[in-house]
N, C-alpha and C positions, 0 to 999 in steps of 0.2 A: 765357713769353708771359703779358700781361695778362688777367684774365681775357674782357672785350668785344673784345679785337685781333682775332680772328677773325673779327669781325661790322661791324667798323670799315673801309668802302671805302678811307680814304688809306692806311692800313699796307698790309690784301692788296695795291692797288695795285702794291706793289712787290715781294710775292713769287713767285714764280718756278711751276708748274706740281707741281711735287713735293710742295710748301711747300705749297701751297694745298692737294692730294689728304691732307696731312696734320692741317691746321689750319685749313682755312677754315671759315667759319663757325660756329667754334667757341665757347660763350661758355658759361663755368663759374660754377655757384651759387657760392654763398658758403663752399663745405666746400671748395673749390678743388679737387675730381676731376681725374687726370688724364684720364683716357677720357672720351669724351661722357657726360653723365649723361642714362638712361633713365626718360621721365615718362611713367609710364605713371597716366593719370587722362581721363577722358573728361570734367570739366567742372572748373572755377576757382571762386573765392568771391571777395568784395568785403568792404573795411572798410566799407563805406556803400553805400549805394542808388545816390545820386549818380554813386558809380565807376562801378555796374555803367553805369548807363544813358548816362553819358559814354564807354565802351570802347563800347558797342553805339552809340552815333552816331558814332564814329570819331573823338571829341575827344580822348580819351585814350589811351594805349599801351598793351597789355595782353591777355593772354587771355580770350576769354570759352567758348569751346565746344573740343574735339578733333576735330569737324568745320571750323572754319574754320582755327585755332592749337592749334600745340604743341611743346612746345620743343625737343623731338627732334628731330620734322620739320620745323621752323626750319632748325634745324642743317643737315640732307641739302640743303633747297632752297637756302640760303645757298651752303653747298660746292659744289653743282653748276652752278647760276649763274657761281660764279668761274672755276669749269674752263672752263667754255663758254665764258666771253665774255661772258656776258649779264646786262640789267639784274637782270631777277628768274626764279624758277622755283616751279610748283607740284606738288609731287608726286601720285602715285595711289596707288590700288591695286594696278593689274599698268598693262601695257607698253597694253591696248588701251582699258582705260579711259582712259589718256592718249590715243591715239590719236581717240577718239571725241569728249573732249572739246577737243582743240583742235578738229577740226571744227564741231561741233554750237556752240560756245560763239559759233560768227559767223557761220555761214549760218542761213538763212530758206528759205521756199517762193517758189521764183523764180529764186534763184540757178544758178548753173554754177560746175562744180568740175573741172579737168581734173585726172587724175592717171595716174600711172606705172603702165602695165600690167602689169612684173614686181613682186610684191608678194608679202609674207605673205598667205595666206589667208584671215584673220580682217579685215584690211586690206581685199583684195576684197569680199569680204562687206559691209564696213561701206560702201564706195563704191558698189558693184550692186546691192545689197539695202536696206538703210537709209537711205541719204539719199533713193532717187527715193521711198519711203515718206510722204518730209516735203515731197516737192516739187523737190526740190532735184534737177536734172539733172546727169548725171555722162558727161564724155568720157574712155576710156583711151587713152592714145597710147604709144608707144616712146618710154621717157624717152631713151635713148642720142641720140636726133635733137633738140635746142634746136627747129629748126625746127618739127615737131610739136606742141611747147607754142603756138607762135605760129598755127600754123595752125588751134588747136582754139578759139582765145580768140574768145568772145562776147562782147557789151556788157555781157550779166548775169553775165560769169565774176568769181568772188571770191577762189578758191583755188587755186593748185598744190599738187598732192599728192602725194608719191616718196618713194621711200628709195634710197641708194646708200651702198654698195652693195645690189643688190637680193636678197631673199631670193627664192630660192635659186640662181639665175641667174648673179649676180653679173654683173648689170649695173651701169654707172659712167654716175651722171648729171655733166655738165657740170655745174657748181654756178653756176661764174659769169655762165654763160651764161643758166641757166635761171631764174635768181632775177634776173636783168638784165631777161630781157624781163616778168619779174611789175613789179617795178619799176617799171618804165617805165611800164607800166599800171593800176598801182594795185592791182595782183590781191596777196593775202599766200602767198606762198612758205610750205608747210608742209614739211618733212625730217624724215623719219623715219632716224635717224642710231643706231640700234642698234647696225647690224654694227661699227660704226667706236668710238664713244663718243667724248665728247673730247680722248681721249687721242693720238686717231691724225687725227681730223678736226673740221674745226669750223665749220661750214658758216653759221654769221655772219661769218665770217671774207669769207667770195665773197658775202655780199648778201641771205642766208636769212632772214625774218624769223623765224619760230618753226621749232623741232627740237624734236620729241618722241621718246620713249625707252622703251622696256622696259628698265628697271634691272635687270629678273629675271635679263638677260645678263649682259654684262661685269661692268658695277658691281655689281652681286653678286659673280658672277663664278665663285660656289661648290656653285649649286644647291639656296640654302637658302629662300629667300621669292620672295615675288611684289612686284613695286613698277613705278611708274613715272614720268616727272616731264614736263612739260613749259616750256621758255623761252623767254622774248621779252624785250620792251622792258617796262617794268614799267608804260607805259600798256596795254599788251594784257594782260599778266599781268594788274594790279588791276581793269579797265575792262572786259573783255571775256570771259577766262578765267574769274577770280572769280566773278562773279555764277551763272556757271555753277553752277560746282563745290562753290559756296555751299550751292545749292538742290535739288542731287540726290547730292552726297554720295559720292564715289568716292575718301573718304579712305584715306590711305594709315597704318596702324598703326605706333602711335611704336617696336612692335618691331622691325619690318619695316623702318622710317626706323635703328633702330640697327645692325642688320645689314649695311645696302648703307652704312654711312657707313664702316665698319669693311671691307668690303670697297674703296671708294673710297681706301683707305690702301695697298693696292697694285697698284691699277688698272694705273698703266703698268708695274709690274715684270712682272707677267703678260700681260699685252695683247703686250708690247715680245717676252717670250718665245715666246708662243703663234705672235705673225708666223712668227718667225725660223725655229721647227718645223714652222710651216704649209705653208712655203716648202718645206725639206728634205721633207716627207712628198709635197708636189707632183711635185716635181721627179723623187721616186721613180717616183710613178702616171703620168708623165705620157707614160715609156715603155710603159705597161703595160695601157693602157686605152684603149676606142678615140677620149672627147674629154673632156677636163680643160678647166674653167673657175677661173679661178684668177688674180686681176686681180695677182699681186704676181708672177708668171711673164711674162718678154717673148714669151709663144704667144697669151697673152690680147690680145685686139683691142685692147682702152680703155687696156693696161699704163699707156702714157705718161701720162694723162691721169688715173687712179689714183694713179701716183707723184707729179703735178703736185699734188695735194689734200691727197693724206692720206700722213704720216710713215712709215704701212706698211699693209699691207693686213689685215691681224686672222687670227684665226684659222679661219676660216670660207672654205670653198670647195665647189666641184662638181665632180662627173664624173660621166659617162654608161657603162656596160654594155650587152650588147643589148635586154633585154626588164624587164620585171618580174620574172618567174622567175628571172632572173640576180641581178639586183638584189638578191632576197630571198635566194637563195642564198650570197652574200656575205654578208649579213650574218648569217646565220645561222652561217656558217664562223665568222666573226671568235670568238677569244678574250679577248683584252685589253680592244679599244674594246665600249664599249657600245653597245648601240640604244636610243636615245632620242631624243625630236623637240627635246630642248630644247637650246640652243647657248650659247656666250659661258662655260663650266662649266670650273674645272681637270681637268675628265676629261673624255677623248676621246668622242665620241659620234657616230652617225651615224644618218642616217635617209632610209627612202624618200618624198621628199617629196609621190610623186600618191596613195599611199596613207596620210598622214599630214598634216603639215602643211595641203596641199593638197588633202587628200582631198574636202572641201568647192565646190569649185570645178569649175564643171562644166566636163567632157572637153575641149570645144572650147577652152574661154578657157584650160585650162592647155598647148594646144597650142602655142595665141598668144600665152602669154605667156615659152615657150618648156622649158615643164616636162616629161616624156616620162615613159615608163613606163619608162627605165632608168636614170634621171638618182639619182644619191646624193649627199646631202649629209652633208659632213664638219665638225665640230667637234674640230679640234686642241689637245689640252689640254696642261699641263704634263708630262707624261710623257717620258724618255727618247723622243726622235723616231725613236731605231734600235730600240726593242721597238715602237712603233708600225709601224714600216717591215716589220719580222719579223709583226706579226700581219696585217698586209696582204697579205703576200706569200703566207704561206700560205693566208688564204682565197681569192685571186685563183686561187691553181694549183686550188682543189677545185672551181670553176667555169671551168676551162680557160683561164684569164687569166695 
């Protein structure tokens, strides 16, 4: 490979999803590395004044700050862009500084925001708590119903807001549907597309204008940094995003940027596995517990419409026990998988999301958004899926399951 092919739209053009998770946006100094090379320097120099002051008006090409450019994080935004689909991408720091700032980067006080009442909690938070802070009014509806978005939309609405699938629920929004009626309307579709990545969904594909991302997940993949990125059409990205991100700074570290590029090199061999164990370990619990959610199972409601999106359903699902007490007693049994709130990890993990993730969120809205005090959420890692299945089974039986 040349060393700008990476970086060059006509060549990626023509490679294939793998190719790209291996080489895109790749573009080697002059000692020709073959790994990404890691620039770790927080500000540039100029042969002249002139340069500087032409890179800072935009006439010129060029670095000037590691808050706005760097050529690591080039690198990640470039690759991720290509996976997706999309013109451009800017990365973060973690999953909800992206989150925050595709929001914040386009509403004002006045606006209306509908969004997806199953969510992360730091998500809620940012819609219930934050935005009516700035004015900005926020309606929650049941993403599963298209109709709901329509029924919520004001004159002043600007945003849809969801993820599907939904943390921890695993709820399955219509994509097409739902980004059809913003469309229509002028509203910008935002997809919070974690569970999935681009590996398994691609929600530009049905009409989404911007997907953001906690990288920390999948594309990481391994439990090691924090990151996050978000894409669109590279008038939003430069035009709208930018100026943002410009000015308060939610950059993302060019080590951090080397890490999730290096895990992005086997996004789909993990992701593709993780399904396929996610499936088998369901399929286990599903006799064994009194309700499994679990969209890549034909018991789940949405299955079809799951299968209809996305290539596979990830590694990530739910089930319910009776109470809390149960719930914790599970996992306190467990030996293998770990308890940890964090998900998208080649190791297994699980966690009680109303005293965790969720814990934040008050009792009622996690009622309604359909979270319970016996509900677990699973994170299927690369593990042999029959020592997972054996360490299930024996915490199940010490709780009477």
């Amino acid at each position: 490979m040349k060393r700008k092919a990476g970086q060059d739209r006509s060549i990626t053009a023509n490679w294939r999803p793998a190719t790209l998770a291996i080489r895109g946006g790749t573009a080697r100094s002059e000692y020709g590395e073959t790994s990404e090379a890691l620039f770790l320097t927080s500000g540039y120099t100029y042969d002249k004044a002139a340069d500087a002051a032409a890179r800072f008006a935009g006439e010129q090409e060029g670095m000037t700050y590691s808050r706005l450019q760097n050529p690591t994080v080039e690198m990640l935004e470039q690759r991720i862009a290509l996976l997706e689909g999309a013109e451009a991408c800017r990365t973060m720091a973690t999953g909800m500084a992206a989150m925050t700032a595709a929001l914040l980067c386009q509403l004002q006080a006045g606006d209306h925001l509908v969004g997806g009442r199953a969510a992360f909690g730091s998500c809620r938070w940012l819609t219930d708590t934050l935005l009516p802070k700035f004015g900005i009014a926020t309606t929650q509806v049941d993403a599963r119903d298209p109709q709901a978005f329509l029924d919520a939309v004001r004159p002043e609405t600007k945003v849809f807001f969801f993820e599907t699938p939904a943390n921890p629920t695993m709820d399955i929004v219509d994509l097409r549907a739902v980004c059809g009626i913003a469309r229509e309307r002028g509203i910008v579709s935002v997809v919070d597309n974690a569970f999935a990545t681009p590996a398994l969904q691609r929600p530009m594909d049905f009409g989404a204008d911007v997907t953001a991302y906690s990288a920390t997940k999948m594309m990481d993949g391994q439990g090691r940094v924090l990151a996050g990125a978000v894409c669109g059409s590279k008038d939003f990205i430069d035009n709208t995003l930018l100026p943002f991100t410009r000015n308060t700074g939610p950059t993302l570290s060019p080590f951090n940027a080397w890490v999730v590029l290096k895990g992005l090199e086997t996004l789909d061999l993990r992701i593709q596995r993780q399904s396929q164990s996610a499936v088998t370990v369901g399929r286990f619990l599903e006799g064994r517990v009194p309700r499994i959610l679990h969209p890549g199972l034909p018991s789940h409601p949405q299955h079809e419409l799951a299968m209809s999106q996305m290539s596979a359903t990830g590694p990530i699902f739910a089930f319910e026990v009776a109470d809390r007490a149960q719930a914790h007693g599970l996992l306190d049994a467990l030996a293998l998988i770990d308890i940890s709130n964090n998900i998208g990890d080649s190791r297994s993990l699980m966690t009680h999301p109303a005293s965790t993730t969720h814990a934040g969120v008050a009792e009622d809205k996690r009622i309604e958004m359909g979270i319970g005090e016996g509900m677990l959420r699973l994170n299927v890692g690369l593990e042999d899926p029959q020592d997972l299945i054996d360490d299930l089974d024996q915490a199940l039986r010490q709780v009477g399951l």
